[in-house]
N, C-alpha and C positions, 0 to 999 in steps of 0.2 A: 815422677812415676812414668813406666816407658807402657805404649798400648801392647794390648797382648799379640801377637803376632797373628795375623789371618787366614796366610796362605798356606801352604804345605806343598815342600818338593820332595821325591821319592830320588834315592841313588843309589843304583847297585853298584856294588865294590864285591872286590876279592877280599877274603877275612884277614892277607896280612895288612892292608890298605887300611882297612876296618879298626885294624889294632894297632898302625901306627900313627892314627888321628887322634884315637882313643888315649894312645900314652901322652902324644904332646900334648893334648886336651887338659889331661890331668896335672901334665908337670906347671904349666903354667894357670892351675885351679879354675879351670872354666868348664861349664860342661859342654859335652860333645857337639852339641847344636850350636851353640853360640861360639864355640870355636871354628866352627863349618862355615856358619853365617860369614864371620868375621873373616876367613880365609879368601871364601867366596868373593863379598864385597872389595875386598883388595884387590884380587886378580884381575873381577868386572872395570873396577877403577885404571886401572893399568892400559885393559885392552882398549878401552874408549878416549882414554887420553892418547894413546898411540895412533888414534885414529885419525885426530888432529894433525897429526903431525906427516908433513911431507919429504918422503926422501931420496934423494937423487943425486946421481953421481955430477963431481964439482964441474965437469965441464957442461954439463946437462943446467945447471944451475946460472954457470957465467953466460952461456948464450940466452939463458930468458932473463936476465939480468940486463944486460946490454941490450935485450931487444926493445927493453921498457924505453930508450932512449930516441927510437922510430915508431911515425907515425904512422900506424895502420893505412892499407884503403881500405877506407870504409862507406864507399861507392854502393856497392851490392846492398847494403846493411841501409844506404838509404832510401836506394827504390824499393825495397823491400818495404818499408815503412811506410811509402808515398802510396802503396797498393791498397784500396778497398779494405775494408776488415771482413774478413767471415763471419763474426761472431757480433754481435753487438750487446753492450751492457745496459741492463734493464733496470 
């Protein structure tokens, strides 16, 4: 048994919008909210897995590819480190 749902979203549409949720809703026997849901949660899925994802053009790619092959200086990054702390942990 599924909990009953808690929250509530408001969305205003134009009424052909309205009526073409409405029919798909119907032709595949769900009602309109749980069609909505289910639309919704797809899309959210989509954007957030896209978000993972890095993309850039292939010479953009081969040069930080090859650069992994070179060893940084990382000079600055040590004195940086060797410097007093601001903050001390309590």
């Amino acid at each position: 048994m599924t909990s009953p749902k808690a929250s509530r979203i408001e969305v205003r549409a134009e009424a052909e919008l309205i009526d073409l949720i409405q029919r798909a809703a119907k032709s595949v026997h769900e009602p309109t909210s749980e069609f909505i849901r289910k639309a919704a949660r797809s899309r959210a899925d989509i954007v957030l897995h896209e978000e993972l994802i890095t993309v850039m053009p292939a010479e953009q790619f081969d040069e930080l590819f090859h650069s992994l092959d070179f060893r940084a200086d990382t000079s600055r990054l040590a004195e940086e480190a060797a410097k007093p702390r601001i903050f001390e942990q309590k």
